[in-house]
C-alpha positions as a Python dict, from the first residue, in 0.01 Angstrom:
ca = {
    (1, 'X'): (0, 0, 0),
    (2, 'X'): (-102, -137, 356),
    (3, 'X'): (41, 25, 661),
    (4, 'X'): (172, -316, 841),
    (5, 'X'): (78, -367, 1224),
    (6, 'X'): (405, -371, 1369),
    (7, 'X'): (278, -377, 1747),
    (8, 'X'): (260, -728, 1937),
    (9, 'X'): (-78, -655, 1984),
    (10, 'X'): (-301, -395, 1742),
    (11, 'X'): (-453, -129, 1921),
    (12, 'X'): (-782, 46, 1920),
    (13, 'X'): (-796, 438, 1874),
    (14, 'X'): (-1097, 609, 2050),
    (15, 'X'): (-1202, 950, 2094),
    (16, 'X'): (-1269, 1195, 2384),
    (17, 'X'): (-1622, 1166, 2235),
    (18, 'X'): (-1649, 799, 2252),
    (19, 'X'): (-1702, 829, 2603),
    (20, 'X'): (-1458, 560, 2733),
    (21, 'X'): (-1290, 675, 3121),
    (22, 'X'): (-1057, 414, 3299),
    (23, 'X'): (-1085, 418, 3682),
    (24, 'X'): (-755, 362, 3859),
    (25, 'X'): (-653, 290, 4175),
    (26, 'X'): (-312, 483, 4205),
    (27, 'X'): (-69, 345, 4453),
    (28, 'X'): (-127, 591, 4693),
    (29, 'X'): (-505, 469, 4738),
    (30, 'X'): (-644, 751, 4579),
    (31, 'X'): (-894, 664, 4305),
    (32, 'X'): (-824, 859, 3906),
    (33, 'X'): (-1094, 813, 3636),
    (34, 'X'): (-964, 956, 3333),
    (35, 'X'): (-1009, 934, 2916),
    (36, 'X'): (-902, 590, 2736),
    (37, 'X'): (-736, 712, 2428),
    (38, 'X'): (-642, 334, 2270),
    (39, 'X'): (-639, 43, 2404),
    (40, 'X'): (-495, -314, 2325),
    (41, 'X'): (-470, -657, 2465),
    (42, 'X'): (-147, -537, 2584),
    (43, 'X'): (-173, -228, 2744),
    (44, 'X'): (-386, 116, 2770),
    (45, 'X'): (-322, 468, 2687),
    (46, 'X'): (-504, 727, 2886),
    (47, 'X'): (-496, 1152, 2906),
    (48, 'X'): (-445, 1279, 3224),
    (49, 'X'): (-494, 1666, 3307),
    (50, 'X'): (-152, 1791, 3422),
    (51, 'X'): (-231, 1951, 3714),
    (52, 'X'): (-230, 1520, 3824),
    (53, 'X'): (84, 1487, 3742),
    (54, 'X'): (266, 1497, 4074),
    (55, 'X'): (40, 1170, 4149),
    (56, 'X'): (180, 952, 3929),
    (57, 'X'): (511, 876, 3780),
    (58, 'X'): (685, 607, 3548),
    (59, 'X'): (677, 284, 3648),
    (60, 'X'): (404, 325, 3909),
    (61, 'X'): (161, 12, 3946),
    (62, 'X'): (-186, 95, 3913),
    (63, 'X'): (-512, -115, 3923),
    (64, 'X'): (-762, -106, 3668),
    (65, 'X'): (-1083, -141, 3864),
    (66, 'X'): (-1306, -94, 3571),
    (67, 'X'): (-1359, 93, 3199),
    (68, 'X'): (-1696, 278, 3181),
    (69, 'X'): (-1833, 386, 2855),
    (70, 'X'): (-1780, 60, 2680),
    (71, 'X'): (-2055, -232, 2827),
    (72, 'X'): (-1828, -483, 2612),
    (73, 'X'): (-1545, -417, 2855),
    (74, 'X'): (-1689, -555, 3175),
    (75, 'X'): (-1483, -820, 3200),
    (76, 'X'): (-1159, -628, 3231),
    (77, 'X'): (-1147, -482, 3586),
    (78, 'X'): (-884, -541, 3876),
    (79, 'X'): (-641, -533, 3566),
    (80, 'X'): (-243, -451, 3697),
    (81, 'X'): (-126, -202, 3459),
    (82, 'X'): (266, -56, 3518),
    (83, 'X'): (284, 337, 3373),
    (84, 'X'): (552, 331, 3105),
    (85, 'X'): (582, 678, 2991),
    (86, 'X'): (419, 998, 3010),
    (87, 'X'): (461, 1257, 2763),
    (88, 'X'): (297, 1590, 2664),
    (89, 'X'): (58, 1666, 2454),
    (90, 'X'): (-56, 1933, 2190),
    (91, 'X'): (-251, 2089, 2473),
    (92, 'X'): (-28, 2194, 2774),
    (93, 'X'): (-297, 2136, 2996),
    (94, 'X'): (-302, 1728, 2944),
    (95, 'X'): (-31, 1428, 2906),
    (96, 'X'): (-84, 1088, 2784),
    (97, 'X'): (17, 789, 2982),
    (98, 'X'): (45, 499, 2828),
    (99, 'X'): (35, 148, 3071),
    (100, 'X'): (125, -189, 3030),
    (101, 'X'): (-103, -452, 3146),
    (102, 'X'): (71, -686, 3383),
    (103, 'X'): (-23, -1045, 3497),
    (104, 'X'): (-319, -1072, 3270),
    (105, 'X'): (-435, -1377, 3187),
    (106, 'X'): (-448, -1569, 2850),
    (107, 'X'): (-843, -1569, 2831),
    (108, 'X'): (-889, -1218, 2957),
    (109, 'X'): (-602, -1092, 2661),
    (110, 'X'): (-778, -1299, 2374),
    (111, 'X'): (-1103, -1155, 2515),
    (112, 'X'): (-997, -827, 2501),
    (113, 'X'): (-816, -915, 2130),
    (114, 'X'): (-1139, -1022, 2010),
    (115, 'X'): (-1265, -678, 2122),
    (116, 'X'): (-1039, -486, 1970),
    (117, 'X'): (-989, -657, 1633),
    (118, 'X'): (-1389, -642, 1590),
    (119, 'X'): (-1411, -283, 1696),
    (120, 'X'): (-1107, -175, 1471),
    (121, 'X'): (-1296, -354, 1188),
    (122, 'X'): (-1619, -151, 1254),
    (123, 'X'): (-1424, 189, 1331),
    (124, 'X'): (-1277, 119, 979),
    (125, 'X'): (-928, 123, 1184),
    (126, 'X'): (-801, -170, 943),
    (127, 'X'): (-617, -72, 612),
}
């Protein structure tokens, strides 16, 4: 039986290998590239080492300047993404933080959609 998507908006699973680093702009100025873990028109979760975790906190806004790794993805930069949560991970040394995107527009989330949907189909990420 198919597992059914349940999430407004399906989401892509990548790998450290994949090669896929968000840049932020945290609301301090400061500038944090770190690894995109999945990704959806709706939002972003990334891995951040802990020893970060004093710069950031839930419900920070932070600016998506750009995703490298991915050409496909130029399009999404100067995104507003608000952190939601941050929890632990198997390795002590690393959370994940996952963001929603905020204020992005209708062309920019279908874009992305399209994105996602075609990479999930040629990750095999469909059931």
């Amino acid at each position: 039986m198919a597992v059914e998507e349940k999430r407004l908006y399906p989401r892509l699973s990548l790998k450290l290998e994949d090669g896929c680093f968000g840049h932020f702009k945290l609301a301090n100025g400061e500038s944090l590239s770190v690894p995109i873990i999945n990704l959806s028109a709706g939002g972003i979760n990334v891995i951040v080492p802990q020893k970060m975790v004093h710069k950031i906190k839930e419900g920070d806004l932070l600016m998506l300047k750009k995703i490298a790794g991915a050409a496909s993805l130029q399009f999404l930069n100067d995104i507003k993404a608000d952190i939601r949560w941050i929890k632990p991970l198997e390795r002590s040394d690393y959370l994940s933080v996952g963001c929603r995107f905020k204020e992005l527009s209708e062309p920019v989330r279908q874009q992305l959609g399209r994105f996602v949907d075609a990479e999930r189909m040629a990750r095999g990420q469909y059931t």
